[in-house]
C-alpha positions as semicolon CSV with decimal commas, in nm:
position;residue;x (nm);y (nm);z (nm)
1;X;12,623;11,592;11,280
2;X;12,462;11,764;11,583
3;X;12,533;11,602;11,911
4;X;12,400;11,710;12,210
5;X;12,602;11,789;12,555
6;X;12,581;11,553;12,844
7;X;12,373;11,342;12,614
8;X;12,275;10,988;12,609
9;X;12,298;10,756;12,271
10;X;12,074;10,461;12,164
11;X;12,080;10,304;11,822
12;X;11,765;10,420;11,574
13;X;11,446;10,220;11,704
14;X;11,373;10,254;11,303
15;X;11,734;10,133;11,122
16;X;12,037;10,050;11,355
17;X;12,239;10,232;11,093
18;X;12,410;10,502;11,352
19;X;12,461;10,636;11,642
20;X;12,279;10,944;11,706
21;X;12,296;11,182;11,980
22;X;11,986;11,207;12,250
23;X;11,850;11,467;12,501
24;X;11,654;11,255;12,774
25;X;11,272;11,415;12,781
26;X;11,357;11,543;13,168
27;X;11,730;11,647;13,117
28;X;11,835;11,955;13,270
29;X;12,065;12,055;13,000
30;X;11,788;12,025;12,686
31;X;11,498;11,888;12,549
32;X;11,576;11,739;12,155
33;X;11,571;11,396;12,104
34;X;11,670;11,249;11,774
35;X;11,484;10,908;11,682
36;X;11,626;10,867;11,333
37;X;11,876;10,691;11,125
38;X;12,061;11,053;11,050
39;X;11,987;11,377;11,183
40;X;12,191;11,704;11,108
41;X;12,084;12,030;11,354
42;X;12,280;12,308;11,383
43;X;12,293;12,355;11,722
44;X;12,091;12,300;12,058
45;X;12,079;12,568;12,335
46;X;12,033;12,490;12,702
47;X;11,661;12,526;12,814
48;X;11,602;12,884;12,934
49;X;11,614;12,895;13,314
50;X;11,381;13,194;13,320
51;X;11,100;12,979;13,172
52;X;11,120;13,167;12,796
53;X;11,054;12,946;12,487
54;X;11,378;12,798;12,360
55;X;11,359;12,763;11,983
56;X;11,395;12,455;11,741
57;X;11,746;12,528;11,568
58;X;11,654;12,723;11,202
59;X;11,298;12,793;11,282
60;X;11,086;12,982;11,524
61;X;10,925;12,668;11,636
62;X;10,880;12,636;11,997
63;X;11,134;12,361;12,126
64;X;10,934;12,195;12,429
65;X;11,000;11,863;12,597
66;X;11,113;11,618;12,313
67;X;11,142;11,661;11,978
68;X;11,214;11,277;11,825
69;X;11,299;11,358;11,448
70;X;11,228;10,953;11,225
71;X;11,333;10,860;10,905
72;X;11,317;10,523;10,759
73;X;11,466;10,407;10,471
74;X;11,305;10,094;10,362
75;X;10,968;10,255;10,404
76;X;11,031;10,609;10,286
77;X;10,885;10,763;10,617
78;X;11,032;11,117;10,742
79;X;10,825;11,226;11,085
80;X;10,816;11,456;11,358
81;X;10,701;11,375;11,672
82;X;10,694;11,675;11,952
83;X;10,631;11,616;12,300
84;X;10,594;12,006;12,491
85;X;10,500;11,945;12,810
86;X;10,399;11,659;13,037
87;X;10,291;11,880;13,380
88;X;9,931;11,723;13,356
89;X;10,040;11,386;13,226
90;X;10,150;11,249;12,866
91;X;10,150;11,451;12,557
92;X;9,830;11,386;12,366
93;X;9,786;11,496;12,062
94;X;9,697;11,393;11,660
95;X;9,898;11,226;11,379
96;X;9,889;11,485;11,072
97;X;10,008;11,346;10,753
98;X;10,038;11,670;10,485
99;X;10,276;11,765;10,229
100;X;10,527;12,009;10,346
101;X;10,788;12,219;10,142
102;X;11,045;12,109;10,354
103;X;11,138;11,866;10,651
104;X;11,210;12,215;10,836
105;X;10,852;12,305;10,784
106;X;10,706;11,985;10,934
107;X;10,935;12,008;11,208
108;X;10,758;12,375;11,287
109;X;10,412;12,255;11,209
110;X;10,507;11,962;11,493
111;X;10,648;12,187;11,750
112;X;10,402;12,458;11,716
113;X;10,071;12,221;11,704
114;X;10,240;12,042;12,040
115;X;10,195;12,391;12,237
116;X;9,873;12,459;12,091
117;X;9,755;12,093;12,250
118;X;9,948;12,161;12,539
119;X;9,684;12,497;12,636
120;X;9,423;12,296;12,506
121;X;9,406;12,012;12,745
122;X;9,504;12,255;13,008
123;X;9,234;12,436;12,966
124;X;8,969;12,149;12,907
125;X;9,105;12,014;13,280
126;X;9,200;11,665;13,139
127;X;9,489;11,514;13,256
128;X;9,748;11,515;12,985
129;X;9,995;11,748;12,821
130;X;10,048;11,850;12,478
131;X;10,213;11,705;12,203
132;X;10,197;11,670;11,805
133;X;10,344;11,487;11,527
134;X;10,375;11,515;11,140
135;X;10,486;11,268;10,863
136;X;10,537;11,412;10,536
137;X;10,328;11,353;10,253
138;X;10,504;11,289;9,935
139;X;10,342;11,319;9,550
140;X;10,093;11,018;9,576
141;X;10,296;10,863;9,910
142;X;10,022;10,715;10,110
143;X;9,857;10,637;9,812
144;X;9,953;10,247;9,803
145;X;9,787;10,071;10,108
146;X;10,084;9,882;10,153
147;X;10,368;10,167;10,133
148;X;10,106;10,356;10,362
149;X;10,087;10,063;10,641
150;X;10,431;9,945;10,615
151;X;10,527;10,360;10,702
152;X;10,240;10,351;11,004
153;X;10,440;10,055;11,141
154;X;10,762;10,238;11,069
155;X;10,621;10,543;11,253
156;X;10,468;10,338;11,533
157;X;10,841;10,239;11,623
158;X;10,945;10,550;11,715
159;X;10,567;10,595;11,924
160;X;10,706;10,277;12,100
161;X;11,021;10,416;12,179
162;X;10,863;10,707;12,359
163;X;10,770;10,468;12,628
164;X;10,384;10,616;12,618
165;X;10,543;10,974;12,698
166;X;10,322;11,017;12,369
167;X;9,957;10,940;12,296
168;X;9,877;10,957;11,905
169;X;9,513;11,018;11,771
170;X;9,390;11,098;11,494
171;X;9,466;11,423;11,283
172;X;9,438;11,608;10,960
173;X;9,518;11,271;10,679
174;X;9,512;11,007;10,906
175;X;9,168;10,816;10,999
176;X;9,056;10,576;11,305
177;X;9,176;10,302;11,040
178;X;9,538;10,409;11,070
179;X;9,550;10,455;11,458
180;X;9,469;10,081;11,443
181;X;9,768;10,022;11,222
182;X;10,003;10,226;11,525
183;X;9,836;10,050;11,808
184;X;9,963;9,766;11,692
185;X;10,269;9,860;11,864
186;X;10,198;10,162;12,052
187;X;9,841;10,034;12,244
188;X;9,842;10,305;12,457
189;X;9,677;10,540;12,095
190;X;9,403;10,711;12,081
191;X;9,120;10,707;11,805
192;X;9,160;10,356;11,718
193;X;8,796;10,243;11,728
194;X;8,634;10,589;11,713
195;X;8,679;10,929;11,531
196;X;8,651;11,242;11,755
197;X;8,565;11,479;11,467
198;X;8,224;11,495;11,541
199;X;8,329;11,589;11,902
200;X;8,498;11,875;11,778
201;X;8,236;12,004;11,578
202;X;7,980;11,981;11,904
203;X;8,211;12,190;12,106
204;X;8,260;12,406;11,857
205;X;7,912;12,436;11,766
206;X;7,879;12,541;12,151
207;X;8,150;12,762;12,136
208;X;7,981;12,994;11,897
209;X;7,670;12,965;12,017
210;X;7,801;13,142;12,315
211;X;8,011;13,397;12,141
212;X;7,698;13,553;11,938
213;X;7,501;13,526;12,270
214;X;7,785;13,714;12,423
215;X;7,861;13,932;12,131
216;X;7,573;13,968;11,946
217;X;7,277;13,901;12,233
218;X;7,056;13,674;11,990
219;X;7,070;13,289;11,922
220;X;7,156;13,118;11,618
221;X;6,900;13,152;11,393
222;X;6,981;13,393;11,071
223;X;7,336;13,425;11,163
224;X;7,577;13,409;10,836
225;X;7,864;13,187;10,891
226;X;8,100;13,117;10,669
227;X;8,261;12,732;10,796
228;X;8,623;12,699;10,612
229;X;8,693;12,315;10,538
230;X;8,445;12,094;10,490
231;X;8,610;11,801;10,607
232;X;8,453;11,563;10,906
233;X;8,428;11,867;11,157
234;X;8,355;12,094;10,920
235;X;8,096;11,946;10,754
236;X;7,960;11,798;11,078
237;X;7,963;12,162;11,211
238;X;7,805;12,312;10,906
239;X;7,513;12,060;10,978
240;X;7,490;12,166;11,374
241;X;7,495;12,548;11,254
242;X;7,203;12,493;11,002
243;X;6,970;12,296;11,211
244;X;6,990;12,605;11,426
245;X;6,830;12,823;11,185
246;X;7,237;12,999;11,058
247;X;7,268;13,066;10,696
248;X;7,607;12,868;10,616
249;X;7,847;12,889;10,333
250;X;8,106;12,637;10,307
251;X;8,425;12,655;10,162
252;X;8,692;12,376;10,077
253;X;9,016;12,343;9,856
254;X;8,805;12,010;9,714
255;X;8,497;12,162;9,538
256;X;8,262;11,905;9,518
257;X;8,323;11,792;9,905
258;X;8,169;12,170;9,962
259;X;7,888;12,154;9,723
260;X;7,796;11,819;9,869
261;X;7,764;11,948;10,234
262;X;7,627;12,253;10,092
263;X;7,351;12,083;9,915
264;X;7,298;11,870;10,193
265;X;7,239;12,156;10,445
266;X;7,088;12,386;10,232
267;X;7,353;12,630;10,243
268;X;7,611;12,772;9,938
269;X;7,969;12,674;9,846
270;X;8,219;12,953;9,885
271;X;8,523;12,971;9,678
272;X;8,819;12,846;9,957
273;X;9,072;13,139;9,823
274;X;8,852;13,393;9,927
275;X;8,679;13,232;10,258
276;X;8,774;13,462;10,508
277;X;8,683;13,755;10,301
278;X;8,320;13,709;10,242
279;X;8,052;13,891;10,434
280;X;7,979;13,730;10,758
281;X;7,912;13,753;11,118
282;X;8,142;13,449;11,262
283;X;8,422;13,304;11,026
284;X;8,479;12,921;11,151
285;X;8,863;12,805;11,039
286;X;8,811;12,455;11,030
287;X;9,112;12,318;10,794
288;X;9,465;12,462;10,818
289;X;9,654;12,654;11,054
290;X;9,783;13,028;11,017
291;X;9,545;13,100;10,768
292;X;9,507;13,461;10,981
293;X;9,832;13,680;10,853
294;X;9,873;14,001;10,848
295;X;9,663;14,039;10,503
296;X;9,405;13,767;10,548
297;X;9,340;14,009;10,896
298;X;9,311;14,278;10,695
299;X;9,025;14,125;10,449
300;X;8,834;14,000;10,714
301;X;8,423;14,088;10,723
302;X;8,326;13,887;10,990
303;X;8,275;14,007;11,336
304;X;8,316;13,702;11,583
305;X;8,578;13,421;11,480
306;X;8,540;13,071;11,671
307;X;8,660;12,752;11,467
308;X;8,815;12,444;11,491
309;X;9,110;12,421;11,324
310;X;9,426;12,470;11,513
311;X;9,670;12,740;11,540
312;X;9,550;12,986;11,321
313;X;9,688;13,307;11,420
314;X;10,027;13,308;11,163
315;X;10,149;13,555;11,450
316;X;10,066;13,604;11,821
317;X;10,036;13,979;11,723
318;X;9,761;13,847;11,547
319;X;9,547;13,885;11,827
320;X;9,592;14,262;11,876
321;X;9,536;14,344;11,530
322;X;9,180;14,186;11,533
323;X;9,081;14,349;11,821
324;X;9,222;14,709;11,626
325;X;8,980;14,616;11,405
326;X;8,659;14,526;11,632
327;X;8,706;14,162;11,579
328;X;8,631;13,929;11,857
329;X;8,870;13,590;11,847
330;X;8,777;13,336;12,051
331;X;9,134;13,113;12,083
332;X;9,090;12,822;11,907
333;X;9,227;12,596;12,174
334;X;8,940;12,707;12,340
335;X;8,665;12,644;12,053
336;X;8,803;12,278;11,970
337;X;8,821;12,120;12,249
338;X;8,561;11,864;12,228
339;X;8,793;11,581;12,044
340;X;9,048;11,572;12,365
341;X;8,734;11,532;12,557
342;X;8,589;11,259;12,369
343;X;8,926;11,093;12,394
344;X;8,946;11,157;12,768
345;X;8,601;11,008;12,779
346;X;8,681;10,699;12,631
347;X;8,995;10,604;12,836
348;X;8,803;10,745;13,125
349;X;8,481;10,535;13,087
350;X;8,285;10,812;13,105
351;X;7,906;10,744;13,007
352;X;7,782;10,991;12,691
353;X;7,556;11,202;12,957
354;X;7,879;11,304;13,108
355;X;8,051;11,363;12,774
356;X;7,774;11,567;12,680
357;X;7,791;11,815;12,968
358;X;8,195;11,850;12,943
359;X;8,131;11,925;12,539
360;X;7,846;12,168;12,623
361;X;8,097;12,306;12,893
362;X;8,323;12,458;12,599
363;X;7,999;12,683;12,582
364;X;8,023;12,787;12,925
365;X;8,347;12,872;12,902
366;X;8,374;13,048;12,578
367;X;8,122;13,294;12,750
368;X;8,333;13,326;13,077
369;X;8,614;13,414;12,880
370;X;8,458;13,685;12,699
371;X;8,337;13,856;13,018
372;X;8,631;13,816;13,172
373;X;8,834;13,989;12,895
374;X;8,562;14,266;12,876
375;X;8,574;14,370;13,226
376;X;8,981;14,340;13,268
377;X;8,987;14,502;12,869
378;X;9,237;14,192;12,818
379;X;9,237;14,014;12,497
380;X;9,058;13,683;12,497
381;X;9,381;13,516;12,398
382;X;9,579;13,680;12,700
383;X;9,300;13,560;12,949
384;X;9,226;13,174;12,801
385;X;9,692;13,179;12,831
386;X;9,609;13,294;13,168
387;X;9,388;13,041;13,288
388;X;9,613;12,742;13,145
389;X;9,900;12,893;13,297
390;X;9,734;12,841;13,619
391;X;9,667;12,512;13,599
392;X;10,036;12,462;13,418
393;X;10,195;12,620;13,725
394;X;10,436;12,845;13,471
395;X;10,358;13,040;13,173
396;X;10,287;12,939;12,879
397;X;10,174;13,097;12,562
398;X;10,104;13,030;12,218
399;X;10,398;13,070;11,936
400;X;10,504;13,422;11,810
């Protein structure tokens, strides 16, 4: 049983089974909170004092502020909520519920989404930090609308116990419906009386607008791209792209979701194994991340990529080997912005005029970034870390 140093102990906000040890969010000596009935790690290591990514024990996961790890037994729920960094104010950052191959695995997913979010609201100049969570999927778990509420309350718990260090919203499986559920207890959520998706999609639309303007000096019209996922930002972005004038194929693991958006915008379904392969000029990610490894990079036709979903470089390298091969990358917590903004928006009370200029914005500053990276012959991603490191106060990059 792992127990941290100089730690502090609370019974499980979830079952008050055990005893567990606790890292407090702002101790000096670590950052891993446990928030479960049972939790075996390893081993912690002290927080680097020269400001270098410590990782999560048995993965290469970034370990940032708080890491609560929840498990409940009467419910079946096994989370991971990660907290990075709360410079700009509390985490923010969606509930994903997936399948994962292992606890260890969601646990990575977590800690790695929770930096992504934390350069992403950086960037977009909103005042929170970044944070993620995860609750694993299990064959046909969720399926039963009672099993699935009774395991939002569960989760909610350990929200609560955060003490609002943590804003949930909504995320790949979970919908405004389910927020509700968690703001039950947690009010301070996110998304809980309006999806952001089509947020994202505007900002990213804008986002690669700019790019071929940038790139390609022309505007939308007769541009190929190829949008993978087809869920609400995808197909809301496939729309934006083809009332442009872009030829659009659309790809997604569910078949007829793709041929229904691709009938609908007049465009074709793509098969998803084989997405970021076909012939292009801008390949939009707009499902899982690190779907860009080292041999998806190398069967890439496309010549701009600028999409929504998150984290999709499997390696920082990543970066560098699509610029070796005349790629431009636009970072995607640069592109998909928009849904932090729409959230900011609401809890700010901003009217939709001023939403609309902060999503249109992401345009602006897809094309500053680009010139900026030309003229210092930086990488994109090395100049949009730059920038959020700025505001940060420290660096801070994206996970190897």
């Amino acid at each position: 049983m792992f127990r941290a140093l100089n730690a502090r102990s609370y019974l499980s906000p979830l079952r008050k089974a055990s005893k567990n040890g606790v890292l407090s969010p702002r101790s000096p000596t670590g950052v891993l909170t446990g928030c479960v009935s049972v939790t075996v790690i390893p081993e912690v290591v002290a927080t680097n004092r020269d400001g270098m990514s410590e990782l999560v024990p048995g993965t290469s996961a970034p370990l940032g502020e708080t890491l609560a790890l929840c498990h409940d037994r009467p419910t079946g729920l096994t989370a991971a909520i990660a907290v990075d960094d709360t410079t700009l104010g509390p985490g923010l950052g969606g509930v994903r519920w997936m399948p994962y191959a292992s606890f260890s695995a969601a646990v990575e997913e977590a800690c790695r989404l929770s930096r992504v979010m934390t350069l992403k609201n950086a960037l977009a100049d909103i005042p929170y930090g970044g944070a993620k969570s995860v609750i694993m999927r299990r064959d046909h778990q969720g399926d039963d609308p009672t099993q699935r509420h009774a395991q939002l309350l569960a989760f909610a718990t350990s929200v609560s116990r955060l003490g609002g260090a943590y804003i949930p919203g909504v995320d790949m499986g979970t919908s405004v419906a389910d927020l509700a559920v968690i703001a039950t207890v947690a009010p301070w959520v996110s998304c809980n009386h309006e999806d952001p998706s089509p947020a994202t999609a505007l900002g990213v639309f804008h986002a690669i607008a700019a790019t071929v303007r940038r790139v390609m000096d022309r505007d939308l019209s007769g541009v190929r791209v190829t949008v993978q996922g087809a869920g609400h930002v995808g197909s809301s972005l496939a729309r934006l792209l083809s009332d442009r004038g872009a030829v659009v194929g659309v790809a997604d693991v569910d078949s007829r979701r793709a041929d229904t958006v691709a009938r609908t915008i007049g465009g074709v379904v793509v098969a998803p194994e084989k997405a970021h392969a076909r012939p292009c000029d801008v390949f939009a990610p707009c499902a899982s991340a690190r779907v860009l490894d080292n041999d998806s990079i190398g069967e890439l036709r496309c010549r701009l990529i600028v999409g929504a979903a998150n984290d999709v470089l499997a390696e920082r390298s990543g970066a560098q080997a699509l610029a070796d091969r005349e790629i431009v990358y636009v970072p995607d917590f640069v592109s998909n912005a928009g849904g932090v903004l729409q959230i900011h928006a609401e809890r700010a009370g901003w009217d939709a005029e001023r939403l609309d200029m902060a999503l249109a914005a992401i345009g602006q500053r897809t094309f500053e970034l680009l010139d900026e990276a030309a003229v210092t012959r930086a990488l994109p991603l090395h100049v949009a870390e730059q920038w959020a490191s700025a505001r940060l106060g420290r660096t801070v990059t994206i996970p190897d």
